[in-house]
C-alpha positions in Angstrom: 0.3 0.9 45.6 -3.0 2.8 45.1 -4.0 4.8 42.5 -4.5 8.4 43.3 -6.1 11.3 41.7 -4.6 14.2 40.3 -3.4 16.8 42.8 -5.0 20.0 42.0 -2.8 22.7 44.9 1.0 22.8 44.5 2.5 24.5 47.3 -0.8 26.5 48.5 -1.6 27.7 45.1 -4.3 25.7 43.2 -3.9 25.1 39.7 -6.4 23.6 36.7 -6.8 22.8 33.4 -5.8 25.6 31.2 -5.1 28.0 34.3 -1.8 28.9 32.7 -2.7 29.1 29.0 -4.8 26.7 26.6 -2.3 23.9 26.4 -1.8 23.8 30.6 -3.1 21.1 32.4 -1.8 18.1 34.8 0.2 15.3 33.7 1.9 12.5 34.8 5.1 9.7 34.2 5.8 6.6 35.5 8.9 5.6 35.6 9.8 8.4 33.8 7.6 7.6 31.0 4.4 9.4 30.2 1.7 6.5 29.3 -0.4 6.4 26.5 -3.1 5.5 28.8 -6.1 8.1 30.4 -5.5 8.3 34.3 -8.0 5.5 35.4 -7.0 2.8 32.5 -3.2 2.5 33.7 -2.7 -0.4 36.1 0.4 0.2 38.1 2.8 -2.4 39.4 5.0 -2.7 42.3 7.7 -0.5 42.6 6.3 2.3 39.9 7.2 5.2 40.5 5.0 7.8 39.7 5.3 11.7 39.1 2.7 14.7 38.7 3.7 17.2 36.6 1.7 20.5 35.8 2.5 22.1 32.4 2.0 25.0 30.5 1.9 23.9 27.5 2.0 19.9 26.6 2.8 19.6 23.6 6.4 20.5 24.5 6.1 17.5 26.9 6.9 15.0 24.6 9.0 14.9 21.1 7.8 12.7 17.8 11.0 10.7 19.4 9.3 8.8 21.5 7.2 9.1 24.8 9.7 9.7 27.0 10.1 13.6 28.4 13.4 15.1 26.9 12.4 17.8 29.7 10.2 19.4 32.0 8.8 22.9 31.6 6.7 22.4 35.0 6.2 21.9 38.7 6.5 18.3 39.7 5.2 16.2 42.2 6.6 13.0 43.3 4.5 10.3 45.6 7.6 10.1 47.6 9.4 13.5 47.1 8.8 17.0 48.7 7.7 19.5 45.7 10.2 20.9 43.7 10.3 23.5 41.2 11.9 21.6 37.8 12.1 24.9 35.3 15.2 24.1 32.6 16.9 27.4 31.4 16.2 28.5 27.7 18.9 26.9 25.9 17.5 23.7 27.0 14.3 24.2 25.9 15.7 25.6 22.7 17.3 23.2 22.2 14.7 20.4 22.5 12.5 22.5 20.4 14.6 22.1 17.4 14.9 18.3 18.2 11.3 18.2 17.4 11.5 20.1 14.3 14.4 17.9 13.7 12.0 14.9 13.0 10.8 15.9 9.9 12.2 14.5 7.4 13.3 15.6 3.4 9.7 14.1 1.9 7.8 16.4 4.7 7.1 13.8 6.8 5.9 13.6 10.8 7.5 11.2 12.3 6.4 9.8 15.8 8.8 6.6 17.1 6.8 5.9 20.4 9.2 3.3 22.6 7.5 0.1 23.5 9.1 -3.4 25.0 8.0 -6.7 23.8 6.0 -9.1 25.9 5.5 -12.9 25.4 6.5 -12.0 21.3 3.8 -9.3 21.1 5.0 -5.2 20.8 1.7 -3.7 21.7 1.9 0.0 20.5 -0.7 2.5 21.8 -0.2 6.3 20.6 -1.6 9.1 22.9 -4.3 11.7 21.2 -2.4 14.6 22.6 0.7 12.8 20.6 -1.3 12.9 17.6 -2.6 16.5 18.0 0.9 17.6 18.1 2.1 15.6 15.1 -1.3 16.9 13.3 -0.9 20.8 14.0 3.0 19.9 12.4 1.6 18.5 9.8 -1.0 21.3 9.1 1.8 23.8 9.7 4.2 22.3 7.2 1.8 20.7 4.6 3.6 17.4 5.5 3.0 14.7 3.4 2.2 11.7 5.8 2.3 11.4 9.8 4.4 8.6 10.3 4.3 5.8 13.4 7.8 4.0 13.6 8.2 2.5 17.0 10.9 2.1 18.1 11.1 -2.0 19.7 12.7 -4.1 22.5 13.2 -7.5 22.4 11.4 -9.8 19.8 8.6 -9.8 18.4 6.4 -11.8 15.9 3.1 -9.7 16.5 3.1 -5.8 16.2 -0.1 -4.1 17.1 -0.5 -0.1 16.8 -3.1 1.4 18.6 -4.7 5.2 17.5 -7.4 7.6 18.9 -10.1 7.5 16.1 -11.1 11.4 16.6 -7.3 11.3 16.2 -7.5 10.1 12.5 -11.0 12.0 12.3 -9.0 15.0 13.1 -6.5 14.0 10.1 -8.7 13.8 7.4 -10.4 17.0 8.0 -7.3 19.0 8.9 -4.4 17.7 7.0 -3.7 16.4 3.7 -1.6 13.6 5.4 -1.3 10.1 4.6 -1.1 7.9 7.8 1.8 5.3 7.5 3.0 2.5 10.1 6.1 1.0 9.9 6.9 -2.1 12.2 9.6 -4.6 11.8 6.6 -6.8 11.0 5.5 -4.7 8.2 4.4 -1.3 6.8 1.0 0.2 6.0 0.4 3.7 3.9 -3.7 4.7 3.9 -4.3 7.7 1.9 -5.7 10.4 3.7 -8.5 10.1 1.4 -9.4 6.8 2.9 -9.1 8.2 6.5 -12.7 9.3 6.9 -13.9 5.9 5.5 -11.9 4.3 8.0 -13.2 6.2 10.7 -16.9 5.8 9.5 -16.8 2.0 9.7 -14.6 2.1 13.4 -17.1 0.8 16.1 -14.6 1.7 19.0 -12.7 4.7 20.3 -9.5 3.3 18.8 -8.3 1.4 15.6 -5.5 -1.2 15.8 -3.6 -2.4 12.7 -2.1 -5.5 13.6 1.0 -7.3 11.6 1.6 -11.1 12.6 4.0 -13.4 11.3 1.7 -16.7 11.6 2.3 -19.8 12.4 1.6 -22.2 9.5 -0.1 -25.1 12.0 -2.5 -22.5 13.5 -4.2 -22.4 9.4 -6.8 -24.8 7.4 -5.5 -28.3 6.3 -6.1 -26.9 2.8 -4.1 -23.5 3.4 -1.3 -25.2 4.7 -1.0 -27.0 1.6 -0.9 -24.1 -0.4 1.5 -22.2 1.6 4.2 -24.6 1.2 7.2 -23.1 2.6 6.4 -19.5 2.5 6.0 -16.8 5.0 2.2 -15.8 5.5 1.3 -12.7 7.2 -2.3 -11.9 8.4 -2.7 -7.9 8.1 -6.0 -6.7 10.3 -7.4 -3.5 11.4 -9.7 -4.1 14.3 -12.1 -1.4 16.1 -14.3 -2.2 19.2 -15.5 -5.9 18.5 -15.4 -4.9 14.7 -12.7 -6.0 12.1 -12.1 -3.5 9.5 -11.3 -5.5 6.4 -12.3 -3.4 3.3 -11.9 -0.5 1.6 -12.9 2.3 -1.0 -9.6 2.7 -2.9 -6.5 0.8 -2.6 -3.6 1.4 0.3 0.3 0.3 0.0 1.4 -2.9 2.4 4.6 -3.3 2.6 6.1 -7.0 3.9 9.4 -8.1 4.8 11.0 -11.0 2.7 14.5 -12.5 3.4 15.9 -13.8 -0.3 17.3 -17.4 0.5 20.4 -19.0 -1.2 19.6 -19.1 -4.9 16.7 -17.5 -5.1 16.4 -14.0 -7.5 14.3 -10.7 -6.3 12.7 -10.7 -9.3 11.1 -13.9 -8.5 9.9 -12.9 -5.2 5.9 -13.1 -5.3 3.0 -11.5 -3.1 0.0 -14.3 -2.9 -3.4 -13.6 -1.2 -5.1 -16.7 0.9 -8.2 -17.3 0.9 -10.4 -19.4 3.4 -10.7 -22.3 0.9 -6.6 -22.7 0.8 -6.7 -20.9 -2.6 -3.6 -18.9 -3.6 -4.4 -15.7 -5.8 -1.3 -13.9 -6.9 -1.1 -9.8 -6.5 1.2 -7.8 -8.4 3.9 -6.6 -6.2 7.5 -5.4 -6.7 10.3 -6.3 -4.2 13.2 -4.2 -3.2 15.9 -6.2 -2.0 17.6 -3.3 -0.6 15.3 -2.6 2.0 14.3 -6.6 2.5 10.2 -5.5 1.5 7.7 -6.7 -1.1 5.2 -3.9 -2.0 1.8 -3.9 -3.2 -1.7 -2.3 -2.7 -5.2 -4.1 -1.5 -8.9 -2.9 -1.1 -9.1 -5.4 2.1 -7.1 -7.0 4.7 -6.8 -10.4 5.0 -3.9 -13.4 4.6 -0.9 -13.0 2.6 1.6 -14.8 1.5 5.1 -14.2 0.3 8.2 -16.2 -1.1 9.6 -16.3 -4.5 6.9 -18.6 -7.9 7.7 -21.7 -8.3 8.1 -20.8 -12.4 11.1 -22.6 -14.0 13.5 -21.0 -16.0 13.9 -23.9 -18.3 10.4 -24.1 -20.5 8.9 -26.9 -22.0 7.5 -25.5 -25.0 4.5 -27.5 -25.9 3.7 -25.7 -29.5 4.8 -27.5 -32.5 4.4 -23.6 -34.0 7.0 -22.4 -32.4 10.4 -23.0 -33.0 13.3 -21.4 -31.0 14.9 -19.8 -33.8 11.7 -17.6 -34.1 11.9 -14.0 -33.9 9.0 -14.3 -31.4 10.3 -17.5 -29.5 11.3 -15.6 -26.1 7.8 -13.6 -26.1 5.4 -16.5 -27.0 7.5 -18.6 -23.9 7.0 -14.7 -21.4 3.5 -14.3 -22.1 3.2 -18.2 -21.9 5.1 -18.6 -18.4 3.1 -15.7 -16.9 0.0 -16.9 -17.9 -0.9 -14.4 -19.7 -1.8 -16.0 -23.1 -2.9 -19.8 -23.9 -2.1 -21.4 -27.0 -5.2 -22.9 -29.3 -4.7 -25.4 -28.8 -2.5 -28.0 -26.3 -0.2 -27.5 -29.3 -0.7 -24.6 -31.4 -0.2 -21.1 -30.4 -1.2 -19.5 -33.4 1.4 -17.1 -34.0 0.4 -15.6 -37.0 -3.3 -15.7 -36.5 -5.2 -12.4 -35.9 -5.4 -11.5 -32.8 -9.0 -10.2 -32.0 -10.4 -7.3 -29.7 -11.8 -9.7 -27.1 -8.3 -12.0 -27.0 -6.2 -8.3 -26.1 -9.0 -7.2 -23.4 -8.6 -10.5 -21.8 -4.6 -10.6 -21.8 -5.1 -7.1 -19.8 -8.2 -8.8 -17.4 -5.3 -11.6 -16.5 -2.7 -9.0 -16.1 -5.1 -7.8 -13.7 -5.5 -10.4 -11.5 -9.3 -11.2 -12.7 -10.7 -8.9 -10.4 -14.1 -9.3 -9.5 -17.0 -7.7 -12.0 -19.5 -5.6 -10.8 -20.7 -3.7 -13.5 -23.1 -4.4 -16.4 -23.0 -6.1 -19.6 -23.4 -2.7 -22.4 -22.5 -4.7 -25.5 -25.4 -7.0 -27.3 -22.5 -8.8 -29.0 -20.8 -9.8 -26.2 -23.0 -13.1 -24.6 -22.8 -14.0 -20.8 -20.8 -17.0 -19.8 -18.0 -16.7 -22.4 -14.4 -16.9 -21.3 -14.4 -13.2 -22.4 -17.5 -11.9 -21.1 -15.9 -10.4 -17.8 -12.7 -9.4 -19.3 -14.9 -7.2 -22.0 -17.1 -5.8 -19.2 -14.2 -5.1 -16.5 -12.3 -3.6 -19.7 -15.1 -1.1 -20.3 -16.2 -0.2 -17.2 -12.4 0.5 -16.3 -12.6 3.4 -19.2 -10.6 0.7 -21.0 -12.2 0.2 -24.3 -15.2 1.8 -25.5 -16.7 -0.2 -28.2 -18.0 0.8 -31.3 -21.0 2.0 -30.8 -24.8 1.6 -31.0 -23.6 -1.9 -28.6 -21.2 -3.1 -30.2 -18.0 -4.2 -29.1 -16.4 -6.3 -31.9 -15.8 -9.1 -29.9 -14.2 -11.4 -32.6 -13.1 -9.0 -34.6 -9.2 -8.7 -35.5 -7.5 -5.8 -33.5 -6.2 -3.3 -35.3 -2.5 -1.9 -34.5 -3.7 1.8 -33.5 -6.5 0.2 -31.9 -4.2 -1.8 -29.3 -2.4 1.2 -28.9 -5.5 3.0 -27.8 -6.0 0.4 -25.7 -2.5 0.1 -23.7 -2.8 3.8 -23.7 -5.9 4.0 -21.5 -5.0 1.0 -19.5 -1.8 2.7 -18.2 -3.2 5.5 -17.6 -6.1 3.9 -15.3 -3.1 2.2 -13.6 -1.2 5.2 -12.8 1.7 5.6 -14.8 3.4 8.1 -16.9 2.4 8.2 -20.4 4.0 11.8 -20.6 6.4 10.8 -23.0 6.0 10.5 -27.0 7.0 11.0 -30.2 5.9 13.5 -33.7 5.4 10.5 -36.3 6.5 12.5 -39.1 9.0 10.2 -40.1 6.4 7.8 -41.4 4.9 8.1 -44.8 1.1 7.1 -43.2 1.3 9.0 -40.6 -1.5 11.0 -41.4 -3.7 7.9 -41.8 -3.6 7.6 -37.8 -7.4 8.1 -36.3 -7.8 11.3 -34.4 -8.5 9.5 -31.6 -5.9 7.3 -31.1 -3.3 10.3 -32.3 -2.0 10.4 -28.8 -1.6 6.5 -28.0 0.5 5.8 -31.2 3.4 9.0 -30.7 3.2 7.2 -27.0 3.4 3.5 -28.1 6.0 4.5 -30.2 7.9 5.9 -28.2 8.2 2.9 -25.4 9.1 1.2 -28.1 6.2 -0.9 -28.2 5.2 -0.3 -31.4 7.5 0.0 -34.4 7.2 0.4 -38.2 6.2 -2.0 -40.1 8.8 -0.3 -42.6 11.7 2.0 -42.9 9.1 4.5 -43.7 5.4 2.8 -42.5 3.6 3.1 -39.2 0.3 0.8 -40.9 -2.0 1.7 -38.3 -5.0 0.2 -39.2 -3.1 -3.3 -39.9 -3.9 -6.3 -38.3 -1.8 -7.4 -35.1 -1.0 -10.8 -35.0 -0.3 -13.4 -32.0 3.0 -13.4 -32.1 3.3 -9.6 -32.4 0.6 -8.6 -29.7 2.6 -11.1 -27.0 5.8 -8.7 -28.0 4.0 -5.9 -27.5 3.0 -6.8 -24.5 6.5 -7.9 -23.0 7.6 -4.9 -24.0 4.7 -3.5 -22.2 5.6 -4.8 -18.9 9.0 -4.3 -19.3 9.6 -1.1 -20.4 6.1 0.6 -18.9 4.9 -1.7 -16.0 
């Protein structure tokens, strides 16, 4: 069958774009579908059927359901039928209007579930920019919180590819306070509207295409292979023209399915990035094994991997300084397990030993992930090359810790308790969480001894319950932490705040 123009005179009247209001125009289905696809890119296959349509207004054309008309407020044309006048009567179109409204959900969310079939394993999702405008103005109308893409998918598929008009997201930046989130079988995406302009600015194509693949381990590196083990990988990619999108300015939320197996605990499941040299970098994540997903957020787009750590539960405890009827036993062995502390030695951990300024800024680097440091070095005590030269430099430039003073940073000097509060204070704040909650310290006999400036940490340490008194009666804030009590602190931390 040939493709055709569209018809522009409906039973001896002519009619254009926008000859019956702004929104008026020509349209068309096939097969009762309208395509995401301008008129010359669809390629039509025998036995399509094909239908013009002239609207008044388009945006009723098509609910957030899906692309298929719910009904037709127009003339149509047929390539094999006579015209036909196809009005509905006002209780239909009533009623289709509040199907739309219908879609948005308790958060304030748009919600636009496109239908699309699987071919060869591969959903290829493409959403239209008039789609978008409508799901835009709704969201503009309604302050909505995020425009959502959930399509809705037949048969199976290992590859899930969602397509979008960049003027589309352009449009959603500038007009919307929106987040943009996709969710596929094969995974979910969140990008803060914040990061939508970014996006846009680095696209080198009309469109941008976030792609969600389960891989197939034989298709990676000898070396990656090796490190993937058993575990599911997943390569997340944004493409644009002949450009791959793979970085960006602040963090957005993936979201990847996990299936626990026989035996295995949610807690343990684990979200690992892959690099190119087969290298395995764990990411802090948090599974919900009601909804089957491991969550975390990225600055770039690349392999990951999930499954549940390899950790044991039973612990060889190598430290001939700790003995399992201490009262610090089960936080030496977390802080151990998770890598978060080393012992002295191969057989010492120390635990009563001081623990100093630059030994707590490194525990939080590690709790971290080690990300990569960028900034420069302020302190003239603290020398390049040491194992806690980035950790002190990260930990500063993060608003973390501030030093003394003059450039010092009092790298080896014993941390005091208010101190470490200080310093948990301002790290979960830079991570996001709620540090609303506290305490009046009047039951302590020192409370008053507590520096102005760390006032606010110690009513909040206290009351997570990281810090206690060192008495009925005694807060001791400016007295030494030790080992032992710094890696109960910190389980505490994690537990309780984390």
């Amino acid at each position: 069958m040939a493709w055709i123009g569209a018809p522009s005179v409906l039973g001896g009247y002519r009619l254009g774009e926008f000859d019956n209001g702004k929104n008026s125009g020509w349209m068309y289905t096939v097969n009762g579908y309208h395509p995401n696809l301008g008129l010359c890119e669809y390629v039509l296959e025998d036995g399509d059927e094909i239908i013009w349509h002239y609207v008044n207004d388009y945006t009723l054309e098509t609910s957030y359901e899906g692309s298929k008309p719910k009904y037709v407020n127009s003339w149509l044309i047929a390539s094999d039928v006579s015209p036909y006048k196809g009005m509905v009567d006002e209780s239909q179109k009533n009623a289709e209007s509040s199907l739309i409204e219908g879609t948005l959900e308790e958060k304030g969310e748009v919600v636009l579930k496109p239908e699309v079939t699987a071919k060869n394993g591969v959903a290829a999702v493409s959403v239209s920019a008039s789609d978008m405008k409508a799901a835009i103005e709704e969201a503009k109308k309604n302050g909505s919180s995020a425009i959502v893409i959930e399509p809705k998918i037949s048969g199976n598929a290992t590859k899930t590819t969602v397509t979008v008009p960049k003027s589309s997201l352009s449009s959603m930046a500038s007009k919307t306070d929106a987040d943009l989130k996709i969710i596929t079988p094969s995974g979910r995406i969140s990008i803060p509207n914040a990061e939508l302009s970014s996006l846009v600015s680095q696209a080198s194509g009309s469109t941008i295409t976030v792609g969600f693949e389960s891989v197939d381990a034989k298709t990676l590196t000898e070396e990656q292979q090796r490190a993937v083990g058993e575990n599911v990988v997943f390569d997340i990619s944004m493409l644009s023209g002949d450009k791959n999108i793979t970085s960006f300015n602040s963090k957005i939320t993936i979201s990847l399915p996990y299936t626990l197996k026989t035996g295995e605990k949610a807690e343990d499941v684990t979200v690992w990035y892959l690099n190119d040299k087969g290298e395995l970098e764990e990411i802090e994540s948090k599974y919900d094994k009601s909804s089957g997903l491991a969550e975390f957020k990225t600055a770039h787009l690349s392999y990951y991997v999930v499954g549940v750590s390899e950790k044991q539960d039973e612990w060889k405890n190598p430290f001939t300084d700790v003995k399992t009827s201490d009262w610090f036993f089960e936080a030496v062995k977390y802080v151990v397990q998770n890598e978060l502390f080393a012992g002295t030695s191969e057989t010492e951990f120390s635990p009563n030993a001081d623990m100093t300024r630059a030994m707590l800024v490194t525990v939080l680097y590690r709790m971290e992930g080690k990300p990569e440091v960028t900034a420069e070095n302020t302190f003239t005590d603290v020398l390049e090359g040491q194992w806690h030269t980035d950790a002190v430099i990260w930990a500063n430039a993060s608003g973390i810790v501030t030093g003394y003073g003059e450039g010092k940073f009092g790298t080896n000097d014993p941390i005091t308790r208010e101190q470490m509060a200080a310093i948990l204070y301002r790290y979960a704040q830079m991570k996001g969480y709620d540090v609303t909650k506290t305490v009046e310290l009047a039951e302590y006999e020192d409370a008053a001894s507590v520096s102005s400036w760390a006032e606010s940490a110690m009513k909040w340490a206290v009351s997570q319950g990281l810090i206690t008194g060192t008495g009925s009666t005694t807060l001791s804030p400016s007295g030494k932490a030790t080992r032992a009590q710094v890696a109960t602190i910190l389980m505490r931390y994690i537990e309780n705040v984390k």
